[in-house]
FIFIRO-190636 format. One record per residue: residue number from 1; chain; x negated, y negated, z of N, C-alpha, C in turn. Coordinates in Angstrom, 3 decimals, padded with zeros to 6 digits, always signed. Layout:
// FIFIRO-190636
+-----+--------+----------+----------+----------+----------+----------+----------+----------+----------+----------+
! num ! cadena !      nc1 !      nc2 !      nc3 !     cac1 !     cac2 !     cac3 !      cc1 !      cc2 !      cc3 !
+-----+--------+----------+----------+----------+----------+----------+----------+----------+----------+----------+
! NUM !      A !        X !        Y !        Z !        X !        Y !        Z !        X !        Y !        Z !
...
+-----+--------+----------+----------+----------+----------+----------+----------+----------+----------+----------+
//
This chain:
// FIFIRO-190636
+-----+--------+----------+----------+----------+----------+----------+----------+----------+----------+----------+
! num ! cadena !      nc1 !      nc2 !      nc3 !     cac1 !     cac2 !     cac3 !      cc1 !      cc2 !      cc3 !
+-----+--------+----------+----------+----------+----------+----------+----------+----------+----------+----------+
!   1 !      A ! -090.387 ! -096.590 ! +082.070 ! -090.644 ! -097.107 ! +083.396 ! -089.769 ! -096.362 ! +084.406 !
!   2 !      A ! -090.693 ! -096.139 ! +085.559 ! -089.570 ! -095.382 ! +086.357 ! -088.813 ! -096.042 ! +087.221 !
!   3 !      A ! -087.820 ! -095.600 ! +088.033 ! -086.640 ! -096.439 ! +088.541 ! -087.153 ! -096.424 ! +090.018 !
!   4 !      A ! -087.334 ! -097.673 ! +090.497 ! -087.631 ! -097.093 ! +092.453 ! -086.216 ! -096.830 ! +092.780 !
!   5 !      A ! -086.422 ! -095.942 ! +093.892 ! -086.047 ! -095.174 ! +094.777 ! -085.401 ! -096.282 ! +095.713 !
!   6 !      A ! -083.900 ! -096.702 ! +095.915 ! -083.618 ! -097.863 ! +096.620 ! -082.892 ! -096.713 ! +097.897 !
!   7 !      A ! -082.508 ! -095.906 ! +098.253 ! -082.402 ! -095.477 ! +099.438 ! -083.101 ! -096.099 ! +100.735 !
!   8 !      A ! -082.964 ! -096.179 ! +101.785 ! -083.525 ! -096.600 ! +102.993 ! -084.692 ! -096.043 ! +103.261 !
!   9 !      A ! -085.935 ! -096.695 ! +103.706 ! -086.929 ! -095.879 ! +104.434 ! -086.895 ! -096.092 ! +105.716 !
!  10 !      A ! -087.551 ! -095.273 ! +106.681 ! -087.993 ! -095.786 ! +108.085 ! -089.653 ! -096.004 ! +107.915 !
!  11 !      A ! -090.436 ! -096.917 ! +108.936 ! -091.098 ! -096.830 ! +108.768 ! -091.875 ! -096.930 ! +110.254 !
!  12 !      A ! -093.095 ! -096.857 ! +110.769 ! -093.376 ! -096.603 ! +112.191 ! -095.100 ! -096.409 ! +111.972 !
!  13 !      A ! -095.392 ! -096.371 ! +113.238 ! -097.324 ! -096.470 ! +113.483 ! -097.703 ! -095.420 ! +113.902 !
!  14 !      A ! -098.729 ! -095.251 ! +112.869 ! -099.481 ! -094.039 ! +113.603 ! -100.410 ! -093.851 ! +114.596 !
!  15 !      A ! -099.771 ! -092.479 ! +115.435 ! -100.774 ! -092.556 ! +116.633 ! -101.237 ! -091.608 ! +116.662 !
!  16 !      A ! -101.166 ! -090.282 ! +116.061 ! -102.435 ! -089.193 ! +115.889 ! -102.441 ! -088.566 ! +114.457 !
!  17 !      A ! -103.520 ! -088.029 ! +114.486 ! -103.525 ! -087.740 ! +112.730 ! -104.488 ! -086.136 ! +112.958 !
!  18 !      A ! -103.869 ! -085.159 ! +112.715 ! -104.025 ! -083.731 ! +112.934 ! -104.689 ! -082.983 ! +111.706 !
!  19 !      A ! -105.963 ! -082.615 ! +111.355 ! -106.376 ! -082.479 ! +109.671 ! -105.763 ! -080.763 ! +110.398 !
!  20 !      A ! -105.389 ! -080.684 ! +109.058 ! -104.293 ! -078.692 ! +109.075 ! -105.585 ! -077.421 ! +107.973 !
!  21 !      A ! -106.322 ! -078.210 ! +107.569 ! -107.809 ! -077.541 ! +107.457 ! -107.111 ! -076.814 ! +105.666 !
!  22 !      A ! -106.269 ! -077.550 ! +105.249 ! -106.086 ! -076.666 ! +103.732 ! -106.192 ! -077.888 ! +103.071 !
!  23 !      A ! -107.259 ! -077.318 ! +102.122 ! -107.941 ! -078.586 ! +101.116 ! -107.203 ! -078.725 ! +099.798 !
!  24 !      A ! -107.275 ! -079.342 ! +099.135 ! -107.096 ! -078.903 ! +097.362 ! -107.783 ! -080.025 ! +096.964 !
!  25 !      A ! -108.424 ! -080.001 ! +095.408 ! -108.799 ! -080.937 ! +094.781 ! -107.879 ! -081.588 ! +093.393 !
!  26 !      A ! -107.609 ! -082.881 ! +092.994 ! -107.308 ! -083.521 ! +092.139 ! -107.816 ! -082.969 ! +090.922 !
!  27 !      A ! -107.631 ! -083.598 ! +089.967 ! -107.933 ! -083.416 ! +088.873 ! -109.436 ! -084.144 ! +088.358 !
!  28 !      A ! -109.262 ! -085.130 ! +088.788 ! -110.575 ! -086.083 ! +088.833 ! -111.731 ! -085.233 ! +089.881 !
!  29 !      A ! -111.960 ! -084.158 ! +090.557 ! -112.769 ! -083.913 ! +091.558 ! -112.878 ! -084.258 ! +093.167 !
!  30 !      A ! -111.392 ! -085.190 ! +093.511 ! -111.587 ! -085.776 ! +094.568 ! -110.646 ! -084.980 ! +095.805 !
!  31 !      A ! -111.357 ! -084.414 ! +096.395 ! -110.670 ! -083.435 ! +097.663 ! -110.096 ! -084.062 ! +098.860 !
!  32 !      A ! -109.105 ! -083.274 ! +098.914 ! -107.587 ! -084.030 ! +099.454 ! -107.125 ! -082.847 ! +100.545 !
!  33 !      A ! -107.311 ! -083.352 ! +102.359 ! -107.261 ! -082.749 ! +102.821 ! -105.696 ! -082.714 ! +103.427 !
!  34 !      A ! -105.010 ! -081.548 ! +104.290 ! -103.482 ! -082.089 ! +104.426 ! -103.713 ! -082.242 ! +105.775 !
!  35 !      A ! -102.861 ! -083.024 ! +106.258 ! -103.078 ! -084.283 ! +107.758 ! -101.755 ! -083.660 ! +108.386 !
!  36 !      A ! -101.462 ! -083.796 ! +109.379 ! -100.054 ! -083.966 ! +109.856 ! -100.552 ! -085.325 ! +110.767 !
!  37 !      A ! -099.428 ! -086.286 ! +110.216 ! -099.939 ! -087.190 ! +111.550 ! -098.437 ! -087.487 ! +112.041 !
!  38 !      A ! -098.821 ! -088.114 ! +113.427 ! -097.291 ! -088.412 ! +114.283 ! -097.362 ! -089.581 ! +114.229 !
!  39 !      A ! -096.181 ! -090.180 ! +114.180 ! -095.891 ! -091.726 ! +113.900 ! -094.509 ! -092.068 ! +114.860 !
!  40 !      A ! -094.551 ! -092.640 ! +115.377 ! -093.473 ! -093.438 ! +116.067 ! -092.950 ! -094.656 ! +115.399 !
!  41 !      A ! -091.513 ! -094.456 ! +115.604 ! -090.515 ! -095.007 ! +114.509 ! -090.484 ! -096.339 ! +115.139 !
!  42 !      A ! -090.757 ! -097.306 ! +113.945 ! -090.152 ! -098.901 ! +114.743 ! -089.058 ! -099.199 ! +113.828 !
!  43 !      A ! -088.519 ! -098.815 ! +113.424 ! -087.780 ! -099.830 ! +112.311 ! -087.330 ! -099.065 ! +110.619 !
!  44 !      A ! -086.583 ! -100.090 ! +109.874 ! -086.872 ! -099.739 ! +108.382 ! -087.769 ! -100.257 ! +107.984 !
!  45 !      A ! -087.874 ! -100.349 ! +106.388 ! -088.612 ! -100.863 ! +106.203 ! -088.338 ! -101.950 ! +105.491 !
!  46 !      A ! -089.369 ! -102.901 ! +104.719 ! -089.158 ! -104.356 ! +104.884 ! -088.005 ! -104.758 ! +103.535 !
!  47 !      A ! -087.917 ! -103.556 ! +102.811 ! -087.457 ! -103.660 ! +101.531 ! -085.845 ! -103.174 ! +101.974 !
!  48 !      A ! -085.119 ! -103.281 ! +103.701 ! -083.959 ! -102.942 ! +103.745 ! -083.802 ! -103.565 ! +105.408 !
!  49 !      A ! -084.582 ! -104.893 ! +105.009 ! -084.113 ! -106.021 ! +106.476 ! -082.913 ! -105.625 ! +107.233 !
!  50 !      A ! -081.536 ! -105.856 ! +106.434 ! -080.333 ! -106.094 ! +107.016 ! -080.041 ! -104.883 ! +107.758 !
!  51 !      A ! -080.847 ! -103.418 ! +107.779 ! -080.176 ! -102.673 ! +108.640 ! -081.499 ! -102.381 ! +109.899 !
!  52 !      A ! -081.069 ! -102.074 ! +110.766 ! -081.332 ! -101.872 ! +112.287 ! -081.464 ! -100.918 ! +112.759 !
!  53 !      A ! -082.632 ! -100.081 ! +113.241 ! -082.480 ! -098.593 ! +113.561 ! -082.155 ! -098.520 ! +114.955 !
!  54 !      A ! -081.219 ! -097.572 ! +115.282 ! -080.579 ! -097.206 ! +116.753 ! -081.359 ! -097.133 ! +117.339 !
!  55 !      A ! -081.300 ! -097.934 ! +118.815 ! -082.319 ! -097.813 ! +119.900 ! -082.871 ! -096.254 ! +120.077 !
!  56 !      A ! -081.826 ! -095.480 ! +120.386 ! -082.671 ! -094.457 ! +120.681 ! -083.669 ! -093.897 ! +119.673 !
!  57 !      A ! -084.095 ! -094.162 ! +118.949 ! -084.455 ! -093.847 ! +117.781 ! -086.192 ! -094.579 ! +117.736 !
!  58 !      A ! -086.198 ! -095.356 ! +118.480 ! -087.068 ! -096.588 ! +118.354 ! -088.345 ! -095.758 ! +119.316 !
!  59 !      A ! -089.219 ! -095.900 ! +118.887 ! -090.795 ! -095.080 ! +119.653 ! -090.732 ! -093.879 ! +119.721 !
!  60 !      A ! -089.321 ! -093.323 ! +119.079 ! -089.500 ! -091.173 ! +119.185 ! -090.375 ! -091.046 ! +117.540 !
!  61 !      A ! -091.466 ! -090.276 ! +118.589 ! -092.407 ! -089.853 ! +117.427 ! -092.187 ! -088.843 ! +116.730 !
!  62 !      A ! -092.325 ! -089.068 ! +115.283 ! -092.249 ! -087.572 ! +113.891 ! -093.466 ! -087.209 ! +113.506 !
!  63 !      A ! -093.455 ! -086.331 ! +112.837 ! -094.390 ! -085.333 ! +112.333 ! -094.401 ! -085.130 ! +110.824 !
!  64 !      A ! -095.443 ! -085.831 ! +110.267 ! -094.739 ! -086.053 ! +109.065 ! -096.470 ! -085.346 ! +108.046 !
!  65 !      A ! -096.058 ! -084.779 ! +106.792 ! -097.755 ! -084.254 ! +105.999 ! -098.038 ! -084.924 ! +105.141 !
!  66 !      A ! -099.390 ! -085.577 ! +105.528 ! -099.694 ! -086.600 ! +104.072 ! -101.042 ! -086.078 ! +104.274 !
!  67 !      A ! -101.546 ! -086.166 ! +102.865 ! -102.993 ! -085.758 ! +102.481 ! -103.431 ! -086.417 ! +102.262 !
!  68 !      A ! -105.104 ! -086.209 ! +103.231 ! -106.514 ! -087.405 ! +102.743 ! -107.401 ! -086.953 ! +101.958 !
!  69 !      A ! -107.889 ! -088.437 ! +101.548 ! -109.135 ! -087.965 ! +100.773 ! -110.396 ! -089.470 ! +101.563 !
!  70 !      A ! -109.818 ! -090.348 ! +101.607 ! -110.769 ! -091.452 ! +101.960 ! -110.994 ! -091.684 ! +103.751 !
!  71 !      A ! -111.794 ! -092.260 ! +103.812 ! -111.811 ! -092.899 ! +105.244 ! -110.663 ! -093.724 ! +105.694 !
!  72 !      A ! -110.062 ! -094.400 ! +104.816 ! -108.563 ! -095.426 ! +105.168 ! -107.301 ! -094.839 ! +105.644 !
!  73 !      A ! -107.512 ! -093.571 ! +105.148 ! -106.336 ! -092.638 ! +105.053 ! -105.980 ! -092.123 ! +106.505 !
!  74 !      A ! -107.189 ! -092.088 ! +107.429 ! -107.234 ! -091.718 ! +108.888 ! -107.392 ! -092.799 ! +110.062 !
!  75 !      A ! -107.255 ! -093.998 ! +109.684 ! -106.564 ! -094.750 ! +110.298 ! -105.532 ! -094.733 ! +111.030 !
!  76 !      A ! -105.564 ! -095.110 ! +112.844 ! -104.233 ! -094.624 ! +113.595 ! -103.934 ! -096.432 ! +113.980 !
!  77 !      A ! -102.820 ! -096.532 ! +114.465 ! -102.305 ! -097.675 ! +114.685 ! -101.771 ! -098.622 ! +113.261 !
!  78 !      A ! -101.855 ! -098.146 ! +112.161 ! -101.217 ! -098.623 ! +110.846 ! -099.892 ! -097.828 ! +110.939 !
!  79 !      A ! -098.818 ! -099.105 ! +109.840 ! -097.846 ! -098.873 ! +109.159 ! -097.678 ! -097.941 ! +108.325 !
!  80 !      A ! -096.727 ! -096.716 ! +108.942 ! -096.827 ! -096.046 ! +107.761 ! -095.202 ! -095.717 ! +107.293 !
!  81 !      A ! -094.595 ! -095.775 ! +105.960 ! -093.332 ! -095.475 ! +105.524 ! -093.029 ! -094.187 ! +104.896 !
!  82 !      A ! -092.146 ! -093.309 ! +105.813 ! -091.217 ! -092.324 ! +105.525 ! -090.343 ! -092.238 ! +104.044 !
!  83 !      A ! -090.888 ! -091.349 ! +103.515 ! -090.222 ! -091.202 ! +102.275 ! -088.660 ! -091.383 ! +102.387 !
!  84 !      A ! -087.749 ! -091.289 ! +101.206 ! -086.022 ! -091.450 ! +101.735 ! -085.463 ! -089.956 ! +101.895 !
!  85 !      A ! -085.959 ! -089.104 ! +101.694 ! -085.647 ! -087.573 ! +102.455 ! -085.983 ! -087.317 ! +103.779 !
!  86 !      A ! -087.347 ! -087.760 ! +104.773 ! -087.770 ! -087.829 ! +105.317 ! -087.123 ! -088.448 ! +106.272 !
!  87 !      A ! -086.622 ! -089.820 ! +105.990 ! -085.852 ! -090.759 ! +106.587 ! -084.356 ! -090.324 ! +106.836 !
!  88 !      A ! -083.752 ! -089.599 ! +106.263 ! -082.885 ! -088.751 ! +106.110 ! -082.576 ! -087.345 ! +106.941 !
!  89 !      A ! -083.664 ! -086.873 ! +107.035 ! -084.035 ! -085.629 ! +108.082 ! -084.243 ! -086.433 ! +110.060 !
!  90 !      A ! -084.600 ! -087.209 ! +109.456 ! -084.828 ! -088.129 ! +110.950 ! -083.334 ! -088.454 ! +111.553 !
!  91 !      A ! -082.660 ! -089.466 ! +110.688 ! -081.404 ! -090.022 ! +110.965 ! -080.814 ! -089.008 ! +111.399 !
!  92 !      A ! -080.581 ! -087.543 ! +110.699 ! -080.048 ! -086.250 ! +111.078 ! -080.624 ! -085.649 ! +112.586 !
!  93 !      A ! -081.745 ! -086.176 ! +113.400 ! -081.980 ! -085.956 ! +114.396 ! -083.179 ! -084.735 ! +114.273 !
!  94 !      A ! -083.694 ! -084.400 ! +113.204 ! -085.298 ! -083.971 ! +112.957 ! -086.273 ! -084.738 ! +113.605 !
!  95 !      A ! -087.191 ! -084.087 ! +114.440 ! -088.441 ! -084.923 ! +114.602 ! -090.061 ! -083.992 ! +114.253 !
!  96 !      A ! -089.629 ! -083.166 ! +113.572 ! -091.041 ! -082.164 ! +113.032 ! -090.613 ! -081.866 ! +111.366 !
!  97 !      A ! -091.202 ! -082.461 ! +110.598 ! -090.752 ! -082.803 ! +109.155 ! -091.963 ! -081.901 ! +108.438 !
!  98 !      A ! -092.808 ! -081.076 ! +109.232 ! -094.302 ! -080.921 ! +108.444 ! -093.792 ! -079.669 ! +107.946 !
!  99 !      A ! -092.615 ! -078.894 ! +108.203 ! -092.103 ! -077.870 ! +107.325 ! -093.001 ! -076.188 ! +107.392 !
! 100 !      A ! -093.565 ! -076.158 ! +108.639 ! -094.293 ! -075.180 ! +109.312 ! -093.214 ! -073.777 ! +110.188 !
+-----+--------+----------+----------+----------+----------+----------+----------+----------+----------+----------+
//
């Protein structure tokens, strides 16, 4: 069994979702396109209540690459959570994480 990852996440809503036009497919056949979407930071996340993200910090939007394959996946105005590297590059004062 694997161990979660208890580091901090941030987590924040998405408000645009950018397809970057490079595909790949799964193993199963199911094609997975790469997104950059921008998300504005509200908070951690729910699995690390007790800490508080610095005001200034609060609605500056990141740039973060996650790949679609479904219609759900391009959904704007959802919750979405920052990996704990990610979250990490942010706190450090990064706001373009797509590694371009």
């Amino acid at each position: 069994m694997k161990a979660f990852d208890v580091r901090p996440r941030l987590k924040g809503l998405v408000l645009k979702i950018e397809k970057a036009g490079e595909k790949v497919q799964d193993s199963e056949g199911v094609e997975w396109e790469k997104c950059v979407f921008t998300v504005a930071l509200k908070g951690y996340s729910k699995r690390t209540p007790q800490l508080e993200l610095d005001k200034k910090l609060v609605d500056r939007e990141v740039k973060l690459v996650r790949y679609c394959a479904y219609d759900w996946h391009y959904k704007l105005g959802v919750s979405k959570t920052l990996d704990p590297e990610e979250t990490e590059a942010v706190l450090k004062g990064e706001t373009d994480l797509t590694g371009v």
